[in-house]
BALOBA-1460 file (C-alpha; in Angstrom, 3 decimals):
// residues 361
<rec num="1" residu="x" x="60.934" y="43.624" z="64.025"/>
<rec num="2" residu="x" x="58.144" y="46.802" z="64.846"/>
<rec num="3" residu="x" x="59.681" y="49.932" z="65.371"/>
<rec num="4" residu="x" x="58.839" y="51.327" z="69.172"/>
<rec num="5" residu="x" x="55.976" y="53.856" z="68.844"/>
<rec num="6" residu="x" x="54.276" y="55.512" z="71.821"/>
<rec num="7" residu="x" x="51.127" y="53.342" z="72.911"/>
<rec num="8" residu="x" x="48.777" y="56.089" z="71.944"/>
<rec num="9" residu="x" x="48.844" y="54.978" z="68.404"/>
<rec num="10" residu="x" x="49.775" y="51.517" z="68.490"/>
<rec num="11" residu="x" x="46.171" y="50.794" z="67.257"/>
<rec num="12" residu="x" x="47.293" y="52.694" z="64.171"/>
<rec num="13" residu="x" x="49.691" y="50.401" z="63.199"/>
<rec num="14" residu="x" x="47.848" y="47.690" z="61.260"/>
<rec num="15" residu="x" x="50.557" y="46.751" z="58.933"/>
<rec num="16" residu="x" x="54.332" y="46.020" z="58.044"/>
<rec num="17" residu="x" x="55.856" y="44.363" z="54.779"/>
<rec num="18" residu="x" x="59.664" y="43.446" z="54.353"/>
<rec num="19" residu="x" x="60.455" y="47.048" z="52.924"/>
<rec num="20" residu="x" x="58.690" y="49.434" z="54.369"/>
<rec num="21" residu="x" x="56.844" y="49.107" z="57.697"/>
<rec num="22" residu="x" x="53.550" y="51.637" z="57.858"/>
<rec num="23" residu="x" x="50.373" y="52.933" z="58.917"/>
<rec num="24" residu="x" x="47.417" y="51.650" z="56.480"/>
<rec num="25" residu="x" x="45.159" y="54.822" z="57.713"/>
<rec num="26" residu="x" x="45.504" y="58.091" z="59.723"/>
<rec num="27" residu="x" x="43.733" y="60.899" z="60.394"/>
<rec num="28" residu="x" x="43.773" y="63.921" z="57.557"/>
<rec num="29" residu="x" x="41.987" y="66.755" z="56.761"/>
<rec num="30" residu="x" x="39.801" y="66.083" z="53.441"/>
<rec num="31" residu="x" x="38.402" y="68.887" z="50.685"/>
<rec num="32" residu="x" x="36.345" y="67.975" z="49.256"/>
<rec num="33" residu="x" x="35.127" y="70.613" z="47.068"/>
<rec num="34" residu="x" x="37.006" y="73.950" z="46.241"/>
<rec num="35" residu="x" x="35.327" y="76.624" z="47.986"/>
<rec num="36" residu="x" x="35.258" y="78.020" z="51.507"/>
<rec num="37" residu="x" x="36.716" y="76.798" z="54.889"/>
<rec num="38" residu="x" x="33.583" y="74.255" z="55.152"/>
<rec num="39" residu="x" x="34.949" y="72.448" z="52.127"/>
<rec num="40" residu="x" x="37.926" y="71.176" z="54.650"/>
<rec num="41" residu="x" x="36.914" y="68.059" z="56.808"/>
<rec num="42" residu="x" x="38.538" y="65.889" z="59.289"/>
<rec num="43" residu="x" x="38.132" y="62.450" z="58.758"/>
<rec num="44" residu="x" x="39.702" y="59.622" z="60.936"/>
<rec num="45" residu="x" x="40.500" y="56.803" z="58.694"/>
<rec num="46" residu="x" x="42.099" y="57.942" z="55.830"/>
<rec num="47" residu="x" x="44.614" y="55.205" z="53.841"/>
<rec num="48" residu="x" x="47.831" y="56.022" z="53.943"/>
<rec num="49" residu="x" x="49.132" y="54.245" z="51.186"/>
<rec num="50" residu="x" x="52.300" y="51.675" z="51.343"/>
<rec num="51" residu="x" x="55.641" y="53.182" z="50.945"/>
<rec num="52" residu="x" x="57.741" y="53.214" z="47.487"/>
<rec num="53" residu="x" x="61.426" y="52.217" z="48.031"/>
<rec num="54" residu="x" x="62.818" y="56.241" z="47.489"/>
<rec num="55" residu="x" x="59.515" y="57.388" z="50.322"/>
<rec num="56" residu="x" x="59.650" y="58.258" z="53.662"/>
<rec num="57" residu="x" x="56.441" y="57.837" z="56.376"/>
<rec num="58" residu="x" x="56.744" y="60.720" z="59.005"/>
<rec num="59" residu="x" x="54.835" y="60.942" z="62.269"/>
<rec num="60" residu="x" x="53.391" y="65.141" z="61.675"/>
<rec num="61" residu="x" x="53.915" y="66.686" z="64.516"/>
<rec num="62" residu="x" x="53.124" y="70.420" z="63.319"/>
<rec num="63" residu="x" x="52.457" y="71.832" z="59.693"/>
<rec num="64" residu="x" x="52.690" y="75.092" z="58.204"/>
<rec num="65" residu="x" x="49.699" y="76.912" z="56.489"/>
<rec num="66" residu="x" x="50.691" y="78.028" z="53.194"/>
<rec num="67" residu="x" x="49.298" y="80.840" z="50.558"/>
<rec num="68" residu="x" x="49.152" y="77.849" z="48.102"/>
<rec num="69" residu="x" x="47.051" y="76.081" z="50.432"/>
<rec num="70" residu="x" x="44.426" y="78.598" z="51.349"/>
<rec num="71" residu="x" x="44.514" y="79.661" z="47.568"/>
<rec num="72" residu="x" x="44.278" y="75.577" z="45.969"/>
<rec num="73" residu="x" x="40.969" y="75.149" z="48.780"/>
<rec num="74" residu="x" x="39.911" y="77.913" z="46.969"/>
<rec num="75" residu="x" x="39.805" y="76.738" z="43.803"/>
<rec num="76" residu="x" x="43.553" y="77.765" z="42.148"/>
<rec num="77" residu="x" x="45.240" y="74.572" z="40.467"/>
<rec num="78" residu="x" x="41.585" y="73.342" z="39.430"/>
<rec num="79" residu="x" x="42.343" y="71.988" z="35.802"/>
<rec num="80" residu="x" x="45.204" y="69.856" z="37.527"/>
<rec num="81" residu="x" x="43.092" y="68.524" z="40.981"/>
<rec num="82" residu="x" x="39.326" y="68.715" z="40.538"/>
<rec num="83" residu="x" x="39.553" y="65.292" z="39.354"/>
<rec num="84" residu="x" x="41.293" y="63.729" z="42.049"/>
<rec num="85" residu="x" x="39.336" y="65.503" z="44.999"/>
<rec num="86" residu="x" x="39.100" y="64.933" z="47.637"/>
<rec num="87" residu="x" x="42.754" y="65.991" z="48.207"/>
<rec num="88" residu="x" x="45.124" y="66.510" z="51.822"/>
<rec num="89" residu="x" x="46.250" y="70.163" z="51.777"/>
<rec num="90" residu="x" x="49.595" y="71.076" z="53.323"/>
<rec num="91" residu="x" x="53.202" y="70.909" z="51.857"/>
<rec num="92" residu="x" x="55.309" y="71.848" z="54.893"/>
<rec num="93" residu="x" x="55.896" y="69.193" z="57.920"/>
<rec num="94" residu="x" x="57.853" y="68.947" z="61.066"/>
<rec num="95" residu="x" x="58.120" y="65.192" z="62.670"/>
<rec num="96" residu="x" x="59.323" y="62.029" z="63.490"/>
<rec num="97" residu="x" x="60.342" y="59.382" z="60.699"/>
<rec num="98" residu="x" x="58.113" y="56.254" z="61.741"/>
<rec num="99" residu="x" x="58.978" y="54.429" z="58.312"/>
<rec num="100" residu="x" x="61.296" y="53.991" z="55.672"/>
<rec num="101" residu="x" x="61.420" y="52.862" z="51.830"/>
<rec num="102" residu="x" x="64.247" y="50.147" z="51.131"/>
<rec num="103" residu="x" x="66.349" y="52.108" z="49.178"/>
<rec num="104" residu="x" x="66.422" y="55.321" z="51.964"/>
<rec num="105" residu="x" x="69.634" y="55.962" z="53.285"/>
<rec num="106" residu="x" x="69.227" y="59.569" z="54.163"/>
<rec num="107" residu="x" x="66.984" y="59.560" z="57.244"/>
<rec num="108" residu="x" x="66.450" y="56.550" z="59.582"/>
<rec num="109" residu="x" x="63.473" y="55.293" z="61.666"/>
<rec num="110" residu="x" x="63.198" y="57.782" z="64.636"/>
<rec num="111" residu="x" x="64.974" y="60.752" z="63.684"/>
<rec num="112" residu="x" x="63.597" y="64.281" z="63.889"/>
<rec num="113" residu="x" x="63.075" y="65.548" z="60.298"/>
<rec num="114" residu="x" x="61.939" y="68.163" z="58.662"/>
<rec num="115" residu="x" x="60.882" y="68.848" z="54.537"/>
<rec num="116" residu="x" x="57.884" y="70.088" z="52.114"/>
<rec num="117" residu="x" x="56.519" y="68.721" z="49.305"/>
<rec num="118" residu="x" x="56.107" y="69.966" z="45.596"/>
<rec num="119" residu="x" x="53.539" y="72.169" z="44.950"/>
<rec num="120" residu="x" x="51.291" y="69.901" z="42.479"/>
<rec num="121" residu="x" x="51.403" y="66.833" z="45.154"/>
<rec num="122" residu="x" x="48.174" y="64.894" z="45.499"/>
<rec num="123" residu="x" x="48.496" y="63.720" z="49.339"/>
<rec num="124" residu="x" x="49.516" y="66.928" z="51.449"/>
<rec num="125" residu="x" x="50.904" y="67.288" z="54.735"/>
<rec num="126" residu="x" x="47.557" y="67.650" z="56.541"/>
<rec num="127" residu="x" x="47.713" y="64.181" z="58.319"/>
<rec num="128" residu="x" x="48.814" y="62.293" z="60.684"/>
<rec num="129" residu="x" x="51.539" y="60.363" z="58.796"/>
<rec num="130" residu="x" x="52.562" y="62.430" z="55.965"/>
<rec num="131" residu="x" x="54.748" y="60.824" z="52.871"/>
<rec num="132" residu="x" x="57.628" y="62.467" z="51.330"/>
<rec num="133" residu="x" x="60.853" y="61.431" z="48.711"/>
<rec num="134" residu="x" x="63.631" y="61.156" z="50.683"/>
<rec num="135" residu="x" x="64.512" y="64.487" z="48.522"/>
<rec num="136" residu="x" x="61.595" y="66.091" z="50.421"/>
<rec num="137" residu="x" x="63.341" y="65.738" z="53.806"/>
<rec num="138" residu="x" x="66.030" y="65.869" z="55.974"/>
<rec num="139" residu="x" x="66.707" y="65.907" z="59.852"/>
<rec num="140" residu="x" x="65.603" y="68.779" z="61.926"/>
<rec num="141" residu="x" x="68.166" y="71.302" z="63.175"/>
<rec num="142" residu="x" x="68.032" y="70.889" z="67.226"/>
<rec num="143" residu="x" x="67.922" y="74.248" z="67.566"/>
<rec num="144" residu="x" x="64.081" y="74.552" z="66.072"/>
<rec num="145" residu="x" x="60.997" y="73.351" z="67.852"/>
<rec num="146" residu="x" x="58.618" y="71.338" z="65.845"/>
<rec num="147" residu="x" x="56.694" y="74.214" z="65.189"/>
<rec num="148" residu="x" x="59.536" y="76.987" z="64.011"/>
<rec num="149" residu="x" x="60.696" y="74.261" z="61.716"/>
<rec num="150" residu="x" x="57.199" y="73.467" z="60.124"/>
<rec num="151" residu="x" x="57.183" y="77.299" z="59.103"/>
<rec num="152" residu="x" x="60.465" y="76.946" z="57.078"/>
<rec num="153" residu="x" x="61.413" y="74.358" z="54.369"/>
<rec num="154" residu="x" x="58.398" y="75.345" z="51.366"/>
<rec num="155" residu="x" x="58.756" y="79.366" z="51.524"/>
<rec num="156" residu="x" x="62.534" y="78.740" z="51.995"/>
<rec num="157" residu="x" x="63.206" y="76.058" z="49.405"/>
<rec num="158" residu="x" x="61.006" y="78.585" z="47.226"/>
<rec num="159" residu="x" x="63.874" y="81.220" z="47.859"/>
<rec num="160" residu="x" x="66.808" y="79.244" z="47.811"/>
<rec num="161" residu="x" x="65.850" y="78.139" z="44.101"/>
<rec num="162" residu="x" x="65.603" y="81.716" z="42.899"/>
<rec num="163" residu="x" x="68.432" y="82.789" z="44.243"/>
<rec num="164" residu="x" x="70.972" y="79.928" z="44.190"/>
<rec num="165" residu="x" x="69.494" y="77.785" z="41.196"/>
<rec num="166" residu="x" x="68.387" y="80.746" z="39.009"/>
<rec num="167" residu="x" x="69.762" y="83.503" z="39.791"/>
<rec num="168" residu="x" x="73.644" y="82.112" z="40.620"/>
<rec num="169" residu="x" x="73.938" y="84.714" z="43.773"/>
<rec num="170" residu="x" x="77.599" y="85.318" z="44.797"/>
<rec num="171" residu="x" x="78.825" y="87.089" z="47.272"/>
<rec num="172" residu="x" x="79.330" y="91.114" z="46.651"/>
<rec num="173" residu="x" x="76.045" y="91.393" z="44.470"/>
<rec num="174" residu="x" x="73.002" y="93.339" z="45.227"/>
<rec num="175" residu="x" x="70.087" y="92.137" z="45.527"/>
<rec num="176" residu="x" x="66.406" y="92.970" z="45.758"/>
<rec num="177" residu="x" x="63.558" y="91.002" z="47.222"/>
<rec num="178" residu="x" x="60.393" y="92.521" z="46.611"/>
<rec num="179" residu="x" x="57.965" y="91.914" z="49.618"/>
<rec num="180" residu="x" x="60.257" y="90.731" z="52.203"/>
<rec num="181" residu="x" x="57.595" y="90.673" z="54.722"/>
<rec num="182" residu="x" x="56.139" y="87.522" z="53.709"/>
<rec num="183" residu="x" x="57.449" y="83.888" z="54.167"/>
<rec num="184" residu="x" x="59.586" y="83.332" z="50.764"/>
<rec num="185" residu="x" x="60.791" y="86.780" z="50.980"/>
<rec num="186" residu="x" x="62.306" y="87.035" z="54.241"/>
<rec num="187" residu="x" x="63.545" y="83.580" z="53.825"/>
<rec num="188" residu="x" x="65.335" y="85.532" z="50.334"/>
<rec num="189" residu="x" x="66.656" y="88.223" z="52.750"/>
<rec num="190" residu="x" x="67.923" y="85.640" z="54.973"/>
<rec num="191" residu="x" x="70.070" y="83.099" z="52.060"/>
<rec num="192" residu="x" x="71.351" y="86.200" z="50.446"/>
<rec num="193" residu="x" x="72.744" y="87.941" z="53.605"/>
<rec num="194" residu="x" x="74.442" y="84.797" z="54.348"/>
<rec num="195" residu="x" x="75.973" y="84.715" z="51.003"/>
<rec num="196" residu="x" x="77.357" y="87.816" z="51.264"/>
<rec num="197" residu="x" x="74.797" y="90.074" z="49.549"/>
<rec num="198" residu="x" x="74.130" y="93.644" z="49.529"/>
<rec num="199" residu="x" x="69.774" y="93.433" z="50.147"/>
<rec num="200" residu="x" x="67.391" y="95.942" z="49.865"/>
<rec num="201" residu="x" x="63.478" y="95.268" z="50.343"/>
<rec num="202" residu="x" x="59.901" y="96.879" z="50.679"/>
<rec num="203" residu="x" x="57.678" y="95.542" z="53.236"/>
<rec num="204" residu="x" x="54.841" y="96.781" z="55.377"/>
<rec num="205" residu="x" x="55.371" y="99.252" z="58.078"/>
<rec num="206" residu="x" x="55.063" y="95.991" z="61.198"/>
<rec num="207" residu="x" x="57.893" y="94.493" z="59.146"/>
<rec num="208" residu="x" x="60.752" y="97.129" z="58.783"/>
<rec num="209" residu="x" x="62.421" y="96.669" z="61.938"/>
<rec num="210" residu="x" x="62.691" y="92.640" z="61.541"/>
<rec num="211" residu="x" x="64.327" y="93.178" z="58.132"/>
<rec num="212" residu="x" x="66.774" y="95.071" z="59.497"/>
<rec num="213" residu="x" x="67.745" y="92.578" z="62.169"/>
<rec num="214" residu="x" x="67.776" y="89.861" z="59.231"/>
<rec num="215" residu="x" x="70.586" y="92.043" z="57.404"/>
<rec num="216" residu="x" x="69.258" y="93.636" z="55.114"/>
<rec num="217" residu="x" x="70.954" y="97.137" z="54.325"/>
<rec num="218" residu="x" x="67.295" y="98.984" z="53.221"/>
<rec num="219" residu="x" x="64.162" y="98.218" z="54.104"/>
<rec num="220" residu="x" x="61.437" y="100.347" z="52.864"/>
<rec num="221" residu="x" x="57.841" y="100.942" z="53.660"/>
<rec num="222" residu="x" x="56.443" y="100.713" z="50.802"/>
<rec num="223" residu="x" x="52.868" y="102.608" z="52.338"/>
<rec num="224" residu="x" x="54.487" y="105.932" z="53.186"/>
<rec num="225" residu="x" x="57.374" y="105.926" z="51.182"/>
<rec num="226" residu="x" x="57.960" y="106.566" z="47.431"/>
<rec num="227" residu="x" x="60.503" y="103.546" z="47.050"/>
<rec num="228" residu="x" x="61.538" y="104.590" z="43.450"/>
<rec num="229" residu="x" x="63.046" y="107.651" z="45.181"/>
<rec num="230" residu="x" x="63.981" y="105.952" z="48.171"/>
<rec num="231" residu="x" x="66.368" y="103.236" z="45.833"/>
<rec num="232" residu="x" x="69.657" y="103.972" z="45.145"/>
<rec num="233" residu="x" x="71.612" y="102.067" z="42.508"/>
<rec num="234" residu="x" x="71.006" y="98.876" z="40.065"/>
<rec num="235" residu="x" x="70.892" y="95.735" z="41.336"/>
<rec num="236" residu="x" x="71.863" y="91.738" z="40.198"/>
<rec num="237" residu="x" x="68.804" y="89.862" z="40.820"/>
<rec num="238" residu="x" x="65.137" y="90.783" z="41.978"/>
<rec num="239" residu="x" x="63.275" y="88.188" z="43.725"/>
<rec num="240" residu="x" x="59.398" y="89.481" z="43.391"/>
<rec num="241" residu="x" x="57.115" y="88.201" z="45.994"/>
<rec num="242" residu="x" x="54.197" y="90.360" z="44.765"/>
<rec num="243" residu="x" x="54.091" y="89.839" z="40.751"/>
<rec num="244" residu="x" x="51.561" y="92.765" z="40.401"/>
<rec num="245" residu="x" x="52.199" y="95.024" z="37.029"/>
<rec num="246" residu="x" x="53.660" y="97.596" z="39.170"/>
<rec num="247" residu="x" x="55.954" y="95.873" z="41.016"/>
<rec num="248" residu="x" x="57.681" y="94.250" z="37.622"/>
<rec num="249" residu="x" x="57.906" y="97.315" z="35.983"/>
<rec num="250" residu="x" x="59.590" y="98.720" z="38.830"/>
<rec num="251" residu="x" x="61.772" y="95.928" z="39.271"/>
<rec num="252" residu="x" x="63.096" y="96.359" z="35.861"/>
<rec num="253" residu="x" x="64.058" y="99.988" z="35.810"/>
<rec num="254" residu="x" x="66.422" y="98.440" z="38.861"/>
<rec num="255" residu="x" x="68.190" y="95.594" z="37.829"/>
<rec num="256" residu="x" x="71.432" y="96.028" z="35.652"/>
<rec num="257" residu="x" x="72.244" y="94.499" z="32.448"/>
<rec num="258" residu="x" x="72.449" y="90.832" z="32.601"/>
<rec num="259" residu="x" x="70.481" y="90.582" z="35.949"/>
<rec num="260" residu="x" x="67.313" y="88.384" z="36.882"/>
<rec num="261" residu="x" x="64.109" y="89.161" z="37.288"/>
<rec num="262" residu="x" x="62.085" y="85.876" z="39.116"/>
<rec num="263" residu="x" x="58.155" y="86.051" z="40.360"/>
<rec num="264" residu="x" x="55.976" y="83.683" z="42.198"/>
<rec num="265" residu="x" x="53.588" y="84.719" z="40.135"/>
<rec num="266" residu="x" x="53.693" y="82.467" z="37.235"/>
<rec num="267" residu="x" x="50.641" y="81.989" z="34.483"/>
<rec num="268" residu="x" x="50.868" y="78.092" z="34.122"/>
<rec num="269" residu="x" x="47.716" y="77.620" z="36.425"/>
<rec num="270" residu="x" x="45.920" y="80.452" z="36.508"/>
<rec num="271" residu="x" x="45.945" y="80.178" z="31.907"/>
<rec num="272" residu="x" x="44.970" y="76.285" z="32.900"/>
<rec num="273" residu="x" x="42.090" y="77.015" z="35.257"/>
<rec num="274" residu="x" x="40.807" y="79.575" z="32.310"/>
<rec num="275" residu="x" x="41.282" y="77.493" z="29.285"/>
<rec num="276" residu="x" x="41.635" y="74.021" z="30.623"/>
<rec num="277" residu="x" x="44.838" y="72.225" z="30.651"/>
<rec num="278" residu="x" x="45.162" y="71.116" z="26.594"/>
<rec num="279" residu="x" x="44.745" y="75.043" z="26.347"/>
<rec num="280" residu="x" x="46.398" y="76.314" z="28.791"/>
<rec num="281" residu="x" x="49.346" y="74.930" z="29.301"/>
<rec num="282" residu="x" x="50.687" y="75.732" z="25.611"/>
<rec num="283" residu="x" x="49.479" y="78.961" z="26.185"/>
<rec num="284" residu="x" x="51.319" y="79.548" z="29.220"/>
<rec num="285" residu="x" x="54.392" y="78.271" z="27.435"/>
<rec num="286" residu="x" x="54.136" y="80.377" z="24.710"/>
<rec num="287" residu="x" x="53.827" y="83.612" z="27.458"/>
<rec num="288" residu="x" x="56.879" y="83.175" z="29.257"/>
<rec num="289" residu="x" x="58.689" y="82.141" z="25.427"/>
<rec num="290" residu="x" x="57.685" y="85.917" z="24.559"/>
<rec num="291" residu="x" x="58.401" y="87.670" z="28.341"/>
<rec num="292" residu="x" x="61.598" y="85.960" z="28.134"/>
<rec num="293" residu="x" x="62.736" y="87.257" z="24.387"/>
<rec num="294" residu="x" x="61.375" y="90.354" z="25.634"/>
<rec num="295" residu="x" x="63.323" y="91.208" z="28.355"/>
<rec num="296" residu="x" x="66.511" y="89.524" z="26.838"/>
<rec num="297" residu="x" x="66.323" y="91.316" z="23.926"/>
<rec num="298" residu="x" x="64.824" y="94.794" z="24.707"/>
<rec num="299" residu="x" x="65.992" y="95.290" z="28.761"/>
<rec num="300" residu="x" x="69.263" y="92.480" z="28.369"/>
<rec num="301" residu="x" x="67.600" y="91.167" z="31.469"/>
<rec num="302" residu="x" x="66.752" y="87.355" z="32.325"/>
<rec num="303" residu="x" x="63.170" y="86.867" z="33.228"/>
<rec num="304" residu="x" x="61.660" y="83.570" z="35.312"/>
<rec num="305" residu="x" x="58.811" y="82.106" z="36.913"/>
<rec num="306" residu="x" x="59.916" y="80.578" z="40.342"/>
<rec num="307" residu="x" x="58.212" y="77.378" z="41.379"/>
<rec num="308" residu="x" x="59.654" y="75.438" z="44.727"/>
<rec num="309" residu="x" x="60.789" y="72.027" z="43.556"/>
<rec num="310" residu="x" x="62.472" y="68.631" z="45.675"/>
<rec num="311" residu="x" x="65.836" y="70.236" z="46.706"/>
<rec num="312" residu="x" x="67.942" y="68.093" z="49.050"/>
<rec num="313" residu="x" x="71.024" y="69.880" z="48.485"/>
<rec num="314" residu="x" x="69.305" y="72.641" z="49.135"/>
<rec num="315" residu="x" x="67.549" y="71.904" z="52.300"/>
<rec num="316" residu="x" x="70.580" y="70.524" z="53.861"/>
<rec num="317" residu="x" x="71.564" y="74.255" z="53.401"/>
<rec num="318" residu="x" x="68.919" y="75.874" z="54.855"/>
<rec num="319" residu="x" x="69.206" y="73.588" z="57.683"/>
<rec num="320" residu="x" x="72.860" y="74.594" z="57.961"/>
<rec num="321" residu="x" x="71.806" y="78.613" z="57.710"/>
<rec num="322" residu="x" x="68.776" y="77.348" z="60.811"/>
<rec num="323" residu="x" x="71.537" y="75.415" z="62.877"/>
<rec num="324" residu="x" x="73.818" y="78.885" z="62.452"/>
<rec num="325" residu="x" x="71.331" y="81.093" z="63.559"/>
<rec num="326" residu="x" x="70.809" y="82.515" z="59.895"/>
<rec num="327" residu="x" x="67.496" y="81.544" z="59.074"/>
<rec num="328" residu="x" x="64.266" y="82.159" z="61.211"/>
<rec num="329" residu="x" x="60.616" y="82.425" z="60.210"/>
<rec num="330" residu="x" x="58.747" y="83.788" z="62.754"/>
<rec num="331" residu="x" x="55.400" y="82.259" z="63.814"/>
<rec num="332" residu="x" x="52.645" y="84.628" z="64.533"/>
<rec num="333" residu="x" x="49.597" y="82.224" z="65.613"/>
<rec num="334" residu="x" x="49.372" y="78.431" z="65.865"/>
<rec num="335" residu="x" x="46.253" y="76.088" z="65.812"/>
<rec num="336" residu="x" x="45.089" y="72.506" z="66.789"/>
<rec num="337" residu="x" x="44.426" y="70.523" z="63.728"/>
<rec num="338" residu="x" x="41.047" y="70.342" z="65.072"/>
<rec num="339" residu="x" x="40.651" y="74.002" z="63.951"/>
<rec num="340" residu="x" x="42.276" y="73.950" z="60.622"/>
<rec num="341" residu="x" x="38.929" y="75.430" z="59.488"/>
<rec num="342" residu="x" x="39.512" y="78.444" z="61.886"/>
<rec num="343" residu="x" x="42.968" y="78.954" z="60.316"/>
<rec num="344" residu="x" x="42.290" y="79.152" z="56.827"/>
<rec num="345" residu="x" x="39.033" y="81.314" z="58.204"/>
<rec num="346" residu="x" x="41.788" y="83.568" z="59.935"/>
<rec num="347" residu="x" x="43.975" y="83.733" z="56.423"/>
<rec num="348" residu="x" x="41.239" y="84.585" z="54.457"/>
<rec num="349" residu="x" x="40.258" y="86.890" z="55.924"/>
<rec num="350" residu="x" x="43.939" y="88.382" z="56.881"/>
<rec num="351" residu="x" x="43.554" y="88.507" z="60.816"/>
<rec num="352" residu="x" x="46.554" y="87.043" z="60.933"/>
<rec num="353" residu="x" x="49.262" y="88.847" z="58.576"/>
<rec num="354" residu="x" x="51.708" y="86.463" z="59.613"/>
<rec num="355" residu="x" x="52.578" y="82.760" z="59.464"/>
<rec num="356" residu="x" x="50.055" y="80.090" z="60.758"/>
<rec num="357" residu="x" x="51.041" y="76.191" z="61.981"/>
<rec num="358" residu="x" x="48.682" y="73.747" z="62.970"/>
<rec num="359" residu="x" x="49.891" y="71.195" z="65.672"/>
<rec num="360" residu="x" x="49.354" y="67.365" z="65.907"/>
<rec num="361" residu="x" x="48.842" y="66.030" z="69.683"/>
């Protein structure tokens, strides 16, 4: 039986098996180099490859533009995906499920969905069909267009496993997220106000008012004021968005005995891209070994590195928090697909401070 699929790409449909019924090729964006925008190139007939029993095939109908996107076309993550180029971009999505694996029970053929993929996946979200584990996704809250829900799962799954899967948040602590303008931090704001948290944040002086309407109880501007003054008190867990040297010594002097430290900013990729991965790896390991013992045994502080991973549990949460009204990203500027070019361009080169999604027609 062929699922029902608008006539406008019934000449996309070239193939269905038993298991899994899907598209053979789509349209994507390609790099193929690491570089600038011009490395990023639409091509029409790009396999989509057939489904594993645990996958699901979803119809994109918008995608968010990531930091790790803009900074992987650039050339981060190198040592791990210079060999495979040319590579799709894009971990977010917001779509239609237009296929199923055999063993998917989750999601069903039709349903609105939303999800991200891990960081170090080889075919991104930049497509037409995109493919994720049925760990990757889940349905769409009602309340979200295609678009607001695009801009969610990645920077929010990133959150939710600091503060829920490291950091243990209850409700009564204080916590302190450390650039809560950006995606991952005001999605932090967001999960710990709705746990019952205490939050305090710095952000940009466009940003303080829309951290206050999130919940949190401070929000300081960290360009005109001294925040080490302006911060009262210890705190449970810092979430740090920024990872400069600064920011983690500061972080430290707040957090109480016992509390977590957790940055974005991990060395695993960056040490790889220097040294290669036989080097660099190992060498990464052996940095957070000693920042670890550090902390635990000088400051009696836990210290991580925070990298999204496949979360159903905890995207069935943060579509919960969405469907409640607790969790929002706000979208500052979308673009066609056709101009993904223009908005990595605008990224780069920070016209838009904000988060970006590209739409499918």
């Amino acid at each position: 039986m062929r699922i029902p699929i608008n006539h406008r790409f019934q000449n996309l449909i070239t193939h269905y098996s038993s298991n899994s019924r899907h598209v053979s090729t789509c349209r994507a964006v390609l790099l193929t180099e690491f570089g600038g925008t011009h490395n990023l190139h639409i091509q029409p007939d790009v396999e989509v490859p057939p489904l594993k029993p645990h996958e699901v095939l979803v119809r994109s109908r918008a995608v968010s533009v990531n930091p790790l996107d803009t900074r992987m076309r650039a050339g981060y993550g190198r040592s791990i995906f210079e060999r495979l180029l040319p590579l799709i971009l894009g971990r977010d999505v917001s779509g239609e499920v237009a296929a199923v694996g055999a063993s998917v029970k989750s999601v069903s053929v039709g349903q609105q969905v939303f999800g991200a993929l891990h960081p170090t996946a080889i075919r991104g979200t930049y497509a037409d069909y995109a493919i994720l584990s049925q760990d990757e996704v889940t349905v769409k809250p009602d309340s979200l267009s295609h678009v607001e829900a695009s801009a969610i799962p990645f920077a929010a799954l990133t959150a939710w496993r600091a503060l829920s899967g490291t950091a243990r948040i209850t409700e009564g602590q204080r916590i302190f997220v450390v650039g809560g303008g950006g995606a991952v931090g005001f999605a932090a704001i967001q999960i710990a106000v709705a746990a019952g948290c205490a939050v305090t944040t710095t952000c940009g002086p466009l940003s303080v008012d829309r951290m206050l309407a999130a919940g949190a109880e401070q929000a300081i501007n960290f360009l005109s004021e001294n925040y080490e003054l302006a911060i009262k008190g210890k705190f449970d867990a810092v979430l740090d968005t920024i990872g400069e040297p600064e920011t983690e010594h500061m972080s430290i002097n707040f957090l109480k005995k016992g509390g977590h430290y957790m940055t974005l900013q991990g060395e695993a990729a960056t040490l790889s891209d220097s040294f290669g991965l036989a080097l660099g790896l190992p060498a990464a390991t052996v940095f957070l070994l000693k920042k670890q013992l550090e902390y635990r045994y000088v400051n009696e502080i836990e210290y991580s590195w925070v990298v999204m991973r496949a979360d159903l549990d905890g995207l069935i949460e943060i579509r919960k928090l969405c469907e409640a009204g607790k969790m929002k990203i706000p979208v500052d500027k979308t673009f066609p697909i056709t101009q993904v070019k223009e908005a990595h361009d605008a990224k780069d080169r920070r016209i838009i401070q904000g988060k970006v999604v590209l739409e499918f027609d």
